[in-house]
C-alpha positions in Angstrom: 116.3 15.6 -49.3 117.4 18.6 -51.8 115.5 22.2 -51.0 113.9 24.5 -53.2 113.5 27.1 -50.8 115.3 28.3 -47.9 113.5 31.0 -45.6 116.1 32.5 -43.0 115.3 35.2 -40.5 113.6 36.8 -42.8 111.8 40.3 -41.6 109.3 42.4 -43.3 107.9 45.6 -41.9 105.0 48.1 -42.6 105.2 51.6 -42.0 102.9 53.1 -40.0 102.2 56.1 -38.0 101.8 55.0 -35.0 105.1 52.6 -35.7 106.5 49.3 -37.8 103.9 47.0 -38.7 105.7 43.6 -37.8 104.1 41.5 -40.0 106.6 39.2 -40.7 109.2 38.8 -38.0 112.4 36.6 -38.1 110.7 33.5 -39.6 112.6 30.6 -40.9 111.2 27.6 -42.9 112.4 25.2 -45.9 110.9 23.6 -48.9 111.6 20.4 -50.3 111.0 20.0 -54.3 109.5 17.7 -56.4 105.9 17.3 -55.3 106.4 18.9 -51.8 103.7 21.3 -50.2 104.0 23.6 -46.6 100.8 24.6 -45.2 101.1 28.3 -43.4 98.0 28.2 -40.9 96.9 30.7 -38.4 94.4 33.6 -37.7 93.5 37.0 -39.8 95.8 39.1 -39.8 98.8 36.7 -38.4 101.1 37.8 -41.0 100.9 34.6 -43.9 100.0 37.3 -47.2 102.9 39.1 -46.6 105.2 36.4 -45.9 103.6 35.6 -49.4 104.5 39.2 -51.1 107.7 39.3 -49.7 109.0 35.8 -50.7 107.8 37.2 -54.0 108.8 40.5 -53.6 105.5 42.2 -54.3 106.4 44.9 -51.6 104.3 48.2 -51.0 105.6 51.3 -51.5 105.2 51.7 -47.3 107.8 49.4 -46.6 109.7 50.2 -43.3 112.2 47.1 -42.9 112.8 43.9 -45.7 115.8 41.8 -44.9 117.2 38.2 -44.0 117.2 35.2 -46.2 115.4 34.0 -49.4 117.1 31.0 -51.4 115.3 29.6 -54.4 117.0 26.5 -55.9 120.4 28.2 -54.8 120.0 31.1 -55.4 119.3 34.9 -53.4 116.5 36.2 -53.9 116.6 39.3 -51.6 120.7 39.9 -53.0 119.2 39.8 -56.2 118.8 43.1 -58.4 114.7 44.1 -59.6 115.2 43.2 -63.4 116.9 40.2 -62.7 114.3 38.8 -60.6 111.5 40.0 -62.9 113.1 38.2 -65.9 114.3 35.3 -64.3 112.6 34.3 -61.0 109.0 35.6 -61.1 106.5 33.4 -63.1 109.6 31.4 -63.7 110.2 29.8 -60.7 108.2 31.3 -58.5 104.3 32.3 -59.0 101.7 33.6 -56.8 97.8 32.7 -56.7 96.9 35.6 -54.8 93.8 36.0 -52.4 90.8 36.2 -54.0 91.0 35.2 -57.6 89.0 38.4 -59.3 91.9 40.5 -57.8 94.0 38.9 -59.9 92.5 39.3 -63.5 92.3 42.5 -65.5 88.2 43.0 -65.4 88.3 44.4 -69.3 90.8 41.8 -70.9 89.9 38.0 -71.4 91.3 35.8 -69.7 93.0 33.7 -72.1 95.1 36.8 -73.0 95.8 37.2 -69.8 96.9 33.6 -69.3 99.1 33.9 -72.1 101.1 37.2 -71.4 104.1 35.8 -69.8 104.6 33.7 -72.3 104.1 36.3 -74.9 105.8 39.1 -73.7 108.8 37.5 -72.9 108.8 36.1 -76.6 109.3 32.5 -75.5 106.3 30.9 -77.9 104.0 32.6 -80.8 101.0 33.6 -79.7 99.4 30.2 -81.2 101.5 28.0 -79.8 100.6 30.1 -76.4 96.9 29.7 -77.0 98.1 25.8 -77.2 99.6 25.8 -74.2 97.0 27.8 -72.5 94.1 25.5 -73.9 95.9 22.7 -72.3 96.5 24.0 -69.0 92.6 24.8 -69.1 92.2 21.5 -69.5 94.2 20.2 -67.2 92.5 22.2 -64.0 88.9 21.2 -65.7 87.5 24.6 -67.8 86.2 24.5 -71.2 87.9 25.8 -73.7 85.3 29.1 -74.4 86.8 30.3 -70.8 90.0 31.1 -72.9 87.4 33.9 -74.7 85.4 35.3 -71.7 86.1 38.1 -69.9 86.8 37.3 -65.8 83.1 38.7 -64.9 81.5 35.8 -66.7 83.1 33.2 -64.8 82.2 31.6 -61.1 83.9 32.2 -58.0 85.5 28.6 -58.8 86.0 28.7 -62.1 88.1 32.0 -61.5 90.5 30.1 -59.3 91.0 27.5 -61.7 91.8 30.3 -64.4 93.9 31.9 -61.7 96.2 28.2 -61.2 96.2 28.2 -64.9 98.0 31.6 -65.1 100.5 30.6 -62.4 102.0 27.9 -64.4 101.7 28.9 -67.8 105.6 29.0 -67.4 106.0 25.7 -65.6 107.6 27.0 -62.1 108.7 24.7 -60.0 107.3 26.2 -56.8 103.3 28.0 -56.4 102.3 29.8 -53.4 98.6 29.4 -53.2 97.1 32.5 -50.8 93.8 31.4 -49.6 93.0 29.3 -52.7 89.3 28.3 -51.5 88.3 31.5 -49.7 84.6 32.2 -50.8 83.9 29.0 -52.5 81.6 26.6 -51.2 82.2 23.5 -49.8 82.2 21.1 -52.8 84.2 23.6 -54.7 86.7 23.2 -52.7 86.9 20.3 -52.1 87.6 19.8 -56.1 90.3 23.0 -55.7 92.0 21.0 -52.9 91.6 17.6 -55.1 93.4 19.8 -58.0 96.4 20.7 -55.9 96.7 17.3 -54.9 96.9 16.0 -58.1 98.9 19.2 -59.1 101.3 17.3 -56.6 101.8 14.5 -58.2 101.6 14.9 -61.7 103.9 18.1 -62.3 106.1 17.5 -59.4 104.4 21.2 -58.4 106.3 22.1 -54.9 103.5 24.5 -53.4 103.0 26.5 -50.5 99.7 26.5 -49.0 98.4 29.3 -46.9 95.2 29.2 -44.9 93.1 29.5 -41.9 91.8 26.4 -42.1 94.2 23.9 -40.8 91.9 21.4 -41.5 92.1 22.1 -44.7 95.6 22.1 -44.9 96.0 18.8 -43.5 94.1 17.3 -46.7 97.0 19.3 -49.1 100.2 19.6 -47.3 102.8 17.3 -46.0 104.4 19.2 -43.6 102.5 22.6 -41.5 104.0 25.6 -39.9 101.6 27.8 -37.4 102.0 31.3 -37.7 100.9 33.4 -34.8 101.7 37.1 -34.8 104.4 37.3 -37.5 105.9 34.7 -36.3 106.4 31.0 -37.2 105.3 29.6 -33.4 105.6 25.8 -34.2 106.5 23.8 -37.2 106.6 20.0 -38.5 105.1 17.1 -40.2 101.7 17.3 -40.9 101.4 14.3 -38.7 103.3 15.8 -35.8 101.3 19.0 -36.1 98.2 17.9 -36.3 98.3 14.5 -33.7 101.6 15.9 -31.3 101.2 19.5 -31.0 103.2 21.0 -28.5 102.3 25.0 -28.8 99.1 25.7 -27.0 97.9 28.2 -30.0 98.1 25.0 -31.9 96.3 23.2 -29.5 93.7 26.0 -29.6 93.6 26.2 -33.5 92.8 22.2 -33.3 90.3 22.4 -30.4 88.4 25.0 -32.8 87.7 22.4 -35.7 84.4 20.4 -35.0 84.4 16.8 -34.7 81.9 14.6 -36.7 82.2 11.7 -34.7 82.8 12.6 -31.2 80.5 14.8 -28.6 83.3 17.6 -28.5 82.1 20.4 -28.8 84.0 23.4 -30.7 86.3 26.0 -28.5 87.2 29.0 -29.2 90.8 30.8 -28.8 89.7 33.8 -26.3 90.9 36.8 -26.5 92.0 38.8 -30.1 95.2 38.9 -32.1 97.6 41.8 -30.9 98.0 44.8 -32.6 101.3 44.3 -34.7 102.6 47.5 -33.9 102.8 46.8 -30.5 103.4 43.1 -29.9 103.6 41.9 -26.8 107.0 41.4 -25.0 108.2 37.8 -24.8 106.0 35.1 -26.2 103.5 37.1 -28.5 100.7 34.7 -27.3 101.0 34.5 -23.7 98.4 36.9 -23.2 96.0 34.7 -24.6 97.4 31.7 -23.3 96.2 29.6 -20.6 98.8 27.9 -19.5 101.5 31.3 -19.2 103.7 31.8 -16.6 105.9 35.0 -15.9 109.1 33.8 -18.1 106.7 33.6 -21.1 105.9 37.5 -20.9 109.7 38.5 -20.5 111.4 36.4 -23.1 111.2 35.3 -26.4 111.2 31.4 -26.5 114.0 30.0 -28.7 113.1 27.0 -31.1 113.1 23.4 -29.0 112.6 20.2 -30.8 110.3 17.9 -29.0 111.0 16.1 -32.1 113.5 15.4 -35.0 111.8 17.8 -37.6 109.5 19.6 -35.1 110.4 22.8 -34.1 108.2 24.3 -31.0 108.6 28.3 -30.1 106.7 27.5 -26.2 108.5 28.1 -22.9 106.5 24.9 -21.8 109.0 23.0 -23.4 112.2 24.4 -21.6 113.2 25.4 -18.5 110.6 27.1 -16.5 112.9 30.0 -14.8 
């Protein structure tokens, strides 16, 4: 199977007083193209929106380390010099749906204009044939055509989303990372946001990378799921493997946290609270919250295993216990 994108060892650090935020810490993933989407699950606060800014290179001013590994249909992305990547990659290739839709939209511009500008600016269409495109686009993730003329206030929380996807492909990437598409909405809304994606999928061969708390969620979207636990990718696969296998125990935890409609199950919760990223704890970053540690797991950093071909497991459970 060809890949988009290739993720290697890639490291992004916030600088702090107190030290290096290690948000995102050595993680490696792939993406297949042509209808493919990766789900990136875990807690608040585990590091998934800025693996998100730095795959897109949205960095803060307060950045302490960036380096490793970004490939995007062959090509570097991190090697790659700032107006290169603004004129050829971004909105391109590569778009972003960031968290939180009315973040994303200028409050005193409408929001067709605003759909329109990379289109505009970079002087591939007229401005009517972008107002085409855009009026399709709006059509295609189910808004009127008056949204094109409103202002982002007079929208709902859903309909801003929809206006949001719109944006990201007004230039027809290949590859959308969605960041918390169906916070704030309510159920049914997002259920059709989720429904969108899918068909997103399927007819625009729309490769997408999915990031959420809600692995649930995930599951309905995303053919393969990575868990992200502390900066770090802790255990990767299949949706199917993920989900019905798991072999990390924070997985375990997230999946024991989901309720069950048709069993007496009830609920439980992972105890404990994230680590503070500025001072992660030594070996396994979860073996203080983990109930089945032993002493290996706070000295050492467990490698990769395979349990299975495609699943990759960061748990000293799975090796030798020393």
């Amino acid at each position: 199977m060809t890949t988009l994108l290739d993720v290697r060892n890639l490291t992004f650090h916030y600088a702090d007083r107190a030290g290096p935020v290690r948000a995102v810490d050595n993680m490696s993933f792939s993406l297949a193209r042509s209808g493919f989407a990766l789900g990136l699950v875990g807690e608040s606060g585990s590091g998934k929106s800025s693996l998100a800014l730095s795959i897109m290179r949205m960095l803060p001013p307060n950045v302490a380390r960036y380096d490793g590994e970004i490939w995007l249909d062959g090509q570097d992305l991190i090697g790659m010099a700032d107006d290169r990547f603004r004129q050829e990659i971004r909105w391109r290739k590569l778009a972003l749906v960031p968290q939180g839709a009315q973040n994303g939209f200028n409050p005193v511009l409408r929001v067709g204009e605003q759909i329109i500008e990379p289109l505009v600016v970079r002087g591939d269409v007229n401005k009517r044939d972008a107002r085409a495109r855009a009026q399709e686009l709006l059509a295609y993730v189910g808004l009127p055509s008056e949204v094109f003329t409103r202002y982002p206030h007079e929208l709902s929380g859903g309909m801003k989303q929809r206006a949001m996807i719109a944006a990201a492909l007004i230039l027809q990437p290949p590859l959308v990372i969605m960041d918390e598409p169906t916070s704030a909405l309510d159920a049914s809304i997002q259920t059709q946001i989720t429904n969108l994606l899918k068909r997103l999928k399927r007819d625009m061969n729309l490769s997408i990378i999915f990031i959420t708390h809600d692995i649930a969620l995930a599951s309905d979207v995303c053919d393969d799921l990575a868990v992200v636990y502390a900066g770090q990718i802790v255990e990767i696969g299949s949706a199917e493997q993920v989900l019905l296998r798991p072999n990390h125990p924070y997985t375990q935890r997230l999946l024991a946290s989901i309720p069950r409609l048709h069993t007496d199950t009830r609920p439980q919760f992972i105890p404990g609270a994230p680590p503070d990223l500025r001072r992660p704890p030594t070996g396994c970053r979860f073996h203080p919250r983990c109930p089945l540690a032993f002493d290996h797991c706070a000295q050492e950093i467990p490698p990769a295993f395979e349990p299975e071909d495609g699943q990759l497991v960061r748990c000293w459970l799975l090796g030798d216990r020393r």
